[in-house]
MARBA-757521 format. One record per residue (C-alpha): residue number from 1; x, y, z; residue in three letters. Coordinates in steps of 0.2 Angstrom, whole numbers, m for minus. Layout:
// MARBA-757521
@resi->NUM, X->X, Y->Y, Z->Z, resn->ALA
...
This chain:
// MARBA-757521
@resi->1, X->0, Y->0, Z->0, resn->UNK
@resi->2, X->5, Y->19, Z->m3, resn->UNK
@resi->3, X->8, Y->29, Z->10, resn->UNK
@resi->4, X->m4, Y->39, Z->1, resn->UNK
@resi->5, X->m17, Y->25, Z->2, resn->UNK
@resi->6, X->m11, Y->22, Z->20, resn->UNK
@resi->7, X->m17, Y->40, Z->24, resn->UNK
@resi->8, X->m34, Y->38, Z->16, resn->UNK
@resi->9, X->m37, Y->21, Z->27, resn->UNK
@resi->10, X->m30, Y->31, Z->42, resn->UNK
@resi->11, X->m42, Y->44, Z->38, resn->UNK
@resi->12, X->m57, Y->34, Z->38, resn->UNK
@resi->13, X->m52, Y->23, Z->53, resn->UNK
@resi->14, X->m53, Y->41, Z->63, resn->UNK
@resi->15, X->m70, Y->44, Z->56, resn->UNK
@resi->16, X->m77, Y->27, Z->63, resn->UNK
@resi->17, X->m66, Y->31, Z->80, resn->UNK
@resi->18, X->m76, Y->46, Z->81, resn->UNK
@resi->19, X->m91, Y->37, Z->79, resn->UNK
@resi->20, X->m89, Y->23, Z->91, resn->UNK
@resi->21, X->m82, Y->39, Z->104, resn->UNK
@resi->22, X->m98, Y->47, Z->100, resn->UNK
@resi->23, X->m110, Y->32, Z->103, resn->UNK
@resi->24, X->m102, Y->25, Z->117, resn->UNK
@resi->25, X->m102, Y->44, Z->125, resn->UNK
@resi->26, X->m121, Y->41, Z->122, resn->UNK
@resi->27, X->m123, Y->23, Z->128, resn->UNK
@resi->28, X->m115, Y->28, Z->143, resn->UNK
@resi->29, X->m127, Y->45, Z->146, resn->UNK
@resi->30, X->m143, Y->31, Z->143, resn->UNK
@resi->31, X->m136, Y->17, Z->156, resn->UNK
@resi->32, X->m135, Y->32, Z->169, resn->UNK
@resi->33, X->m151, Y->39, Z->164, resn->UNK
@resi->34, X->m159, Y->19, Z->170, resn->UNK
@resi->35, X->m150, Y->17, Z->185, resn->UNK
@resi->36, X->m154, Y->34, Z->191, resn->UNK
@resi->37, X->m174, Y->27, Z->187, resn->UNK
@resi->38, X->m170, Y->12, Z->197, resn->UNK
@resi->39, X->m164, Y->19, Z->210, resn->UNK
@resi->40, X->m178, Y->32, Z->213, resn->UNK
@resi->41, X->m189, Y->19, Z->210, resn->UNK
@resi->42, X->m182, Y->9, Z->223, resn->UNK
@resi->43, X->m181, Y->24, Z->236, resn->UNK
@resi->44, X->m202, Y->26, Z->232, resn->UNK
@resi->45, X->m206, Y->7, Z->238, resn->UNK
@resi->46, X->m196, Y->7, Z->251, resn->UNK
@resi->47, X->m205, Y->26, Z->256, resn->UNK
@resi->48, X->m223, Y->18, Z->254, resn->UNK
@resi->49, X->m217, Y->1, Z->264, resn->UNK
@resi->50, X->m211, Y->12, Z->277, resn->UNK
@resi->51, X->m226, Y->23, Z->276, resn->UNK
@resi->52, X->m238, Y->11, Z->277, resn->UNK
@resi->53, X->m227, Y->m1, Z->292, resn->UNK
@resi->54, X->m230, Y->18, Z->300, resn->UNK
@resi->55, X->m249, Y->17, Z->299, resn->UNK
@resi->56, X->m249, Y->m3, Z->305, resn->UNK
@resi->57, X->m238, Y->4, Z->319, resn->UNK
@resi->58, X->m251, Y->19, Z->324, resn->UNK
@resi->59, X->m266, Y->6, Z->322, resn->UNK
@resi->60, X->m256, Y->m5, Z->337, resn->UNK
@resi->61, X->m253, Y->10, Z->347, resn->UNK
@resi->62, X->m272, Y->14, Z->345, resn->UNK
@resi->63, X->m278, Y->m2, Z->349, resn->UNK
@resi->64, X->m265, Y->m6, Z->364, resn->UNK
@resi->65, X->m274, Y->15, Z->371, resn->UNK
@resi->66, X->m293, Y->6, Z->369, resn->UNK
@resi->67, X->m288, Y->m9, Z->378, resn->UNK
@resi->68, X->m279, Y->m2, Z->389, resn->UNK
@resi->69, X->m294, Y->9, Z->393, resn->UNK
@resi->70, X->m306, Y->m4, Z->394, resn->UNK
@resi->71, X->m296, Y->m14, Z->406, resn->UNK
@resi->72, X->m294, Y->1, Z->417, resn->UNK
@resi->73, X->m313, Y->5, Z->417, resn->UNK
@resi->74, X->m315, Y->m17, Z->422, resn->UNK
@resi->75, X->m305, Y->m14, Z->435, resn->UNK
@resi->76, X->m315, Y->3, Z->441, resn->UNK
@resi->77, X->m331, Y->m7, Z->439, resn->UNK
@resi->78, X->m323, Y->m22, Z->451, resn->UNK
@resi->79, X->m331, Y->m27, Z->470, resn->UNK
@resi->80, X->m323, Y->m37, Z->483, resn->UNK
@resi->81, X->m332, Y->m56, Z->484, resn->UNK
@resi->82, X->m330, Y->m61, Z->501, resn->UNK
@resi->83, X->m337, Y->m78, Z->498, resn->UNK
@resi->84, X->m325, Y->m81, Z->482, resn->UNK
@resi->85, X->m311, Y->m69, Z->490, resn->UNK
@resi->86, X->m309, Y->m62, Z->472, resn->UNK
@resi->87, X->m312, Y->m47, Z->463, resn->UNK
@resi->88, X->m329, Y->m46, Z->452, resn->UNK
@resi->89, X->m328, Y->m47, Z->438, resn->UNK
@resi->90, X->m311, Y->m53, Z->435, resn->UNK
@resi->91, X->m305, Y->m42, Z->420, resn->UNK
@resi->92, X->m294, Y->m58, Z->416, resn->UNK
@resi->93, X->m300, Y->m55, Z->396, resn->UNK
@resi->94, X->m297, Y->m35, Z->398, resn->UNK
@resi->95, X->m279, Y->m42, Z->404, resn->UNK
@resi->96, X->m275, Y->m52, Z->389, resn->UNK
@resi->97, X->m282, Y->m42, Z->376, resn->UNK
@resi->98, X->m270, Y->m28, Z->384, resn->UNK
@resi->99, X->m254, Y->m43, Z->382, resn->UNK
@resi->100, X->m259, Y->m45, Z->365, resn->UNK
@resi->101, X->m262, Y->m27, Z->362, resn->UNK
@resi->102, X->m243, Y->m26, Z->368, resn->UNK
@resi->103, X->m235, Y->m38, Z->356, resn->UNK
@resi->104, X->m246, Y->m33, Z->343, resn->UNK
@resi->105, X->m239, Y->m14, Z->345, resn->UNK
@resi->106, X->m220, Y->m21, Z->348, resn->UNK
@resi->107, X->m219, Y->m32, Z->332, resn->UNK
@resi->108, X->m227, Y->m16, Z->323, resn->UNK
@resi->109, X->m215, Y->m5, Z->330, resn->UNK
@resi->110, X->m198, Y->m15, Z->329, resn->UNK
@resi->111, X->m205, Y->m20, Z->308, resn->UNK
@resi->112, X->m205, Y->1, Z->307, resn->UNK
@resi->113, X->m188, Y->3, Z->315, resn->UNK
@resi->114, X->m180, Y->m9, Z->304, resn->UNK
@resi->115, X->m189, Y->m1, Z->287, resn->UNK
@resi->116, X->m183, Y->15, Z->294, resn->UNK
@resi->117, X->m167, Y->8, Z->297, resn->UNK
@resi->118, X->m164, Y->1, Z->279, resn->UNK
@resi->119, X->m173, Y->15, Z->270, resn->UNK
@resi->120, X->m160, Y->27, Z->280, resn->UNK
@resi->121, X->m144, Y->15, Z->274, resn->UNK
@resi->122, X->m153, Y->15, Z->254, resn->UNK
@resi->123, X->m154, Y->34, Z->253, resn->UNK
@resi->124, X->m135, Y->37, Z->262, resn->UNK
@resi->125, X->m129, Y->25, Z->249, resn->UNK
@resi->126, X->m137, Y->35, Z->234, resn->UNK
@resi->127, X->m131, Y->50, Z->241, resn->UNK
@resi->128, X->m115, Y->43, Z->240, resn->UNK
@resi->129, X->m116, Y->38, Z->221, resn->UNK
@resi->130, X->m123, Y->55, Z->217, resn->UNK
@resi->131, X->m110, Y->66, Z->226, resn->UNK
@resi->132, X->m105, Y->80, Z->214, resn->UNK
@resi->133, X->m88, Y->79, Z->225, resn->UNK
@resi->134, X->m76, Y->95, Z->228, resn->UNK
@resi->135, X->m60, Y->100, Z->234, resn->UNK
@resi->136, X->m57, Y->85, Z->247, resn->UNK
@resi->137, X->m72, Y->75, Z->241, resn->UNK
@resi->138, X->m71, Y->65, Z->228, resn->UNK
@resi->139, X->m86, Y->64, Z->217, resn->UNK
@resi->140, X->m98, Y->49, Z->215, resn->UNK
@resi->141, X->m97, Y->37, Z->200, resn->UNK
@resi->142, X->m112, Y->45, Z->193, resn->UNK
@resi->143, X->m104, Y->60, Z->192, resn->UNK
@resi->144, X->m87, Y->51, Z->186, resn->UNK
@resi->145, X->m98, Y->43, Z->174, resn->UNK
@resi->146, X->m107, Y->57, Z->169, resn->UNK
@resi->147, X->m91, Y->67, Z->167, resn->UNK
@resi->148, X->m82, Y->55, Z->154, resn->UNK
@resi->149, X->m98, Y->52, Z->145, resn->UNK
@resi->150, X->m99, Y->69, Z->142, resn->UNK
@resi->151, X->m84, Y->85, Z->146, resn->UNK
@resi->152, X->m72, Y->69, Z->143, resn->UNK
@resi->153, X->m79, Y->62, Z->126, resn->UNK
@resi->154, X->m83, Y->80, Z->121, resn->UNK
@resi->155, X->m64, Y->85, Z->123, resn->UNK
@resi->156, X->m58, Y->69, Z->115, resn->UNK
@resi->157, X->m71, Y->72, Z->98, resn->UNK
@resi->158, X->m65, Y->89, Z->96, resn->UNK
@resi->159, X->m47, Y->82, Z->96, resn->UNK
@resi->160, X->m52, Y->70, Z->85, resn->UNK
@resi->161, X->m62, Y->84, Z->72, resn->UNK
@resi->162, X->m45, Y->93, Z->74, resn->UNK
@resi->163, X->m33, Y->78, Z->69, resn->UNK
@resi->164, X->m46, Y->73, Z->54, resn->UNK
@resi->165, X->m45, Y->92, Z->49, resn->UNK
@resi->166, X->m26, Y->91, Z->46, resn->UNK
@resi->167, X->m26, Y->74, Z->38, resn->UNK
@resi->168, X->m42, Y->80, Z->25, resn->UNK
@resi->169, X->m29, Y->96, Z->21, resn->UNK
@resi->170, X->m14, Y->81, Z->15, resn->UNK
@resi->171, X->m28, Y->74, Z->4, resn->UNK
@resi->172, X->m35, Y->88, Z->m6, resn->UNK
@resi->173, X->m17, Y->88, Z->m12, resn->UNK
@resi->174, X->m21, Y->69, Z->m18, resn->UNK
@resi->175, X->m37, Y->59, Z->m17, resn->UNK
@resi->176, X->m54, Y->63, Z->m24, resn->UNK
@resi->177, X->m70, Y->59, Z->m15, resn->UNK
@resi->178, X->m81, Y->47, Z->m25, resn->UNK
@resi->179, X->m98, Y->54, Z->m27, resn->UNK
@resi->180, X->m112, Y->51, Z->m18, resn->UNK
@resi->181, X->m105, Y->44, Z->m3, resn->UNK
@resi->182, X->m91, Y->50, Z->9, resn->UNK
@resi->183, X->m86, Y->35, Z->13, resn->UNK
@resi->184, X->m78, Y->30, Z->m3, resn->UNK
@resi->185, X->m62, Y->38, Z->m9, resn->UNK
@resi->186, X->m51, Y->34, Z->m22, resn->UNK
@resi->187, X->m33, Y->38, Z->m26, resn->UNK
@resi->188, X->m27, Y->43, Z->m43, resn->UNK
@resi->189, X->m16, Y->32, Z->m54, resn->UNK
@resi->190, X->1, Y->37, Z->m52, resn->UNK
@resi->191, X->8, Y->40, Z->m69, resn->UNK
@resi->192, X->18, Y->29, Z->m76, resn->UNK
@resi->193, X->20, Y->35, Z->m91, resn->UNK
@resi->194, X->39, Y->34, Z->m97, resn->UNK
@resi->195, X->47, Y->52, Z->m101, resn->UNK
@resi->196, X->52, Y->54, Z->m118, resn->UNK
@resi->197, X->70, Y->48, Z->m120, resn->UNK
@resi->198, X->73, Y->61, Z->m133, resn->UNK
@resi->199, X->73, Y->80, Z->m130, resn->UNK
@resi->200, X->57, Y->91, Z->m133, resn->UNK
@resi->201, X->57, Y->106, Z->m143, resn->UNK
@resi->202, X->49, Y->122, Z->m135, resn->UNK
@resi->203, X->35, Y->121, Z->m145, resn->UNK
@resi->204, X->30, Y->104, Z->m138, resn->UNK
@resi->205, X->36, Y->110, Z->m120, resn->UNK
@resi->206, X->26, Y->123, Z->m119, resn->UNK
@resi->207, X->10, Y->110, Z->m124, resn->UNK
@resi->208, X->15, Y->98, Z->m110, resn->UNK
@resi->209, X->14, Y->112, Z->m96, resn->UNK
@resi->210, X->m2, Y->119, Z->m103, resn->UNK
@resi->211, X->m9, Y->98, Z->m102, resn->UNK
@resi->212, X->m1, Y->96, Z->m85, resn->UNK
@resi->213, X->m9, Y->113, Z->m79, resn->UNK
@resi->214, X->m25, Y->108, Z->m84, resn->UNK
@resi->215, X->m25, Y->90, Z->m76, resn->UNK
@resi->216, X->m22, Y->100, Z->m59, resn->UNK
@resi->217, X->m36, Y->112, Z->m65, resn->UNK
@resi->218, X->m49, Y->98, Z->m68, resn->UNK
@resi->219, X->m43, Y->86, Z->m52, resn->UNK
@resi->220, X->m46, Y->100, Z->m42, resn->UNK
@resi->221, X->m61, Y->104, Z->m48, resn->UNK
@resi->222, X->m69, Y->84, Z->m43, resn->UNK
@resi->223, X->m62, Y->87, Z->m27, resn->UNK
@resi->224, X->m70, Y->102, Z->m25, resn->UNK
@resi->225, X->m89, Y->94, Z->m30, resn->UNK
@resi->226, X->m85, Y->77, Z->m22, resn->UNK
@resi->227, X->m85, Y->88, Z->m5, resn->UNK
@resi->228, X->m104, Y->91, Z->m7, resn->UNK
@resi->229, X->m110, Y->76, Z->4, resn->UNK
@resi->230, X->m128, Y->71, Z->9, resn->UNK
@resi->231, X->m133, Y->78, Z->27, resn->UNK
@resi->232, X->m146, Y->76, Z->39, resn->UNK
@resi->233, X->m157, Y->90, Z->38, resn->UNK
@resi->234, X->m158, Y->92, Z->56, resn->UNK
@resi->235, X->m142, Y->92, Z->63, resn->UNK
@resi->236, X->m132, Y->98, Z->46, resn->UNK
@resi->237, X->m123, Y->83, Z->48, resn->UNK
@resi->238, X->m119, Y->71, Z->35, resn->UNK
@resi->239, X->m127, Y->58, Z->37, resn->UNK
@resi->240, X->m115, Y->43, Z->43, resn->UNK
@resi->241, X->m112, Y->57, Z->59, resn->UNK
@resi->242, X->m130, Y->63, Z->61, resn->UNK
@resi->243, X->m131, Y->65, Z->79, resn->UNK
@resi->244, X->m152, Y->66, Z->81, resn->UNK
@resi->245, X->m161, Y->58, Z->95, resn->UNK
@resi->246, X->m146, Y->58, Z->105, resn->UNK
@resi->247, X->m145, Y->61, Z->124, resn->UNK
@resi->248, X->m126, Y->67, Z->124, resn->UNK
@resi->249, X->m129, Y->86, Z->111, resn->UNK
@resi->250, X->m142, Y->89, Z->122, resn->UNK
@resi->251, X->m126, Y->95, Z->132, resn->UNK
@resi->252, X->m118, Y->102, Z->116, resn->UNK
């Protein structure tokens, strides 16, 4: 291969590196986008378990005050037997509706601590992953994440678009552009045709330069129209590059 040709492949190579930069910058911006979905929607079950353990806890406390009440008005209500030598009445099923009221209110209120217990450990851990970070801090891995899908792909395009810039300046000087696509290209013949062993007369100089000159005139002149590429009418991109529907530009 010519180094010419080398170039060309080079060139198109940093094309499709772009591209892959551009889509896993993307990708990356979309798996954030579901976690962080997950995550809240994990944080909202856990808030309405915890809400409604809560209510079950209230409910026991409510009912462990009524049967505490009624107890207490039993034992109000209660004469001395002397025949029996006991209390009338007995208040014995006031006493064990009140025990049960008791470890009723307990296992509501120990279930409650625990969801509040986890629910507490869940939202520290998610404030952990989100921290934006600082001069000590450092940041969370969304905002890692977020950063090299987006400041650090950005920079790294741009250096691309700068490199592909130079290289398209070397083959302007060399290779055409085959029409309609920009993903073709193809490099002149070089010209083997074997100078003339025997000497030119001015004459026939002066035609040679004038056919040279014009080969220059017309190749540049395919470069020039092989540069109008189809785009995207959206973006202004062409279309190998259009960036539409993409959650990274909405940054840039």
């Amino acid at each position: 291969m010519s180094e010419q040709g080398a170039y060309i492949l080079d060139h198109q190579t940093l094309y499709e590196l772009k591209s892959r930069l551009d889509y896993s910058g993307d990708s990356m911006l979309k798996v954030l986008e579901g976690v962080d979905n997950y995550l809240e929607g994990v944080k909202d079950v856990l808030e309405e378990q915890v809400d409604n353990l809560r209510e079950q806890w209230e409910e026991a406390l409510h009912e462990l005050s009524e049967a505490e009440e009624l107890l207490s008005a039993c034992e109000a209500s209660q004469t001395w037997d002397e025949e029996d030598h006991e209390y009338h009445p007995s208040c014995s099923w006031e006493r064990s509706a009140v025990e049960r009221a008791r470890d009723y209110e307990r296992e509501c209120r120990e279930k409650y601590d625990r969801g509040e217990r986890i629910l507490s450990e869940v939202e520290y851990e998610i404030t952990k992953y989100k921290e934006p970070g600082g001069v000590i801090a450092p940041p969370g891995a969304e905002k890692y994440l977020e950063n090299l899908a987006k400041d650090h792909t950005h920079k790294a395009i741009q250096k691309l678009d700068d490199i592909i810039e130079i290289v398209e300046r070397y083959l302007r000087f060399g290779v055409t552009l085959s029409n309609p696509g920009a993903d073709q290209v193809s490099i002149p013949e070089k010209d083997t045709t074997p100078e003339p062993t025997s000497s030119l007369t001015p004459g026939e100089k002066a035609g040679a330069f004038n056919r040279g000159t014009q080969r220059v005139i017309e190749a540049n002149n395919k470069i020039e129209s092989a540069t109008r590429v189809m785009v995207c009418e959206r973006c202004g991109r062409p279309l190998p590059l259009c960036i539409c529907q993409r959650i990274r530009e909405r940054e840039y």
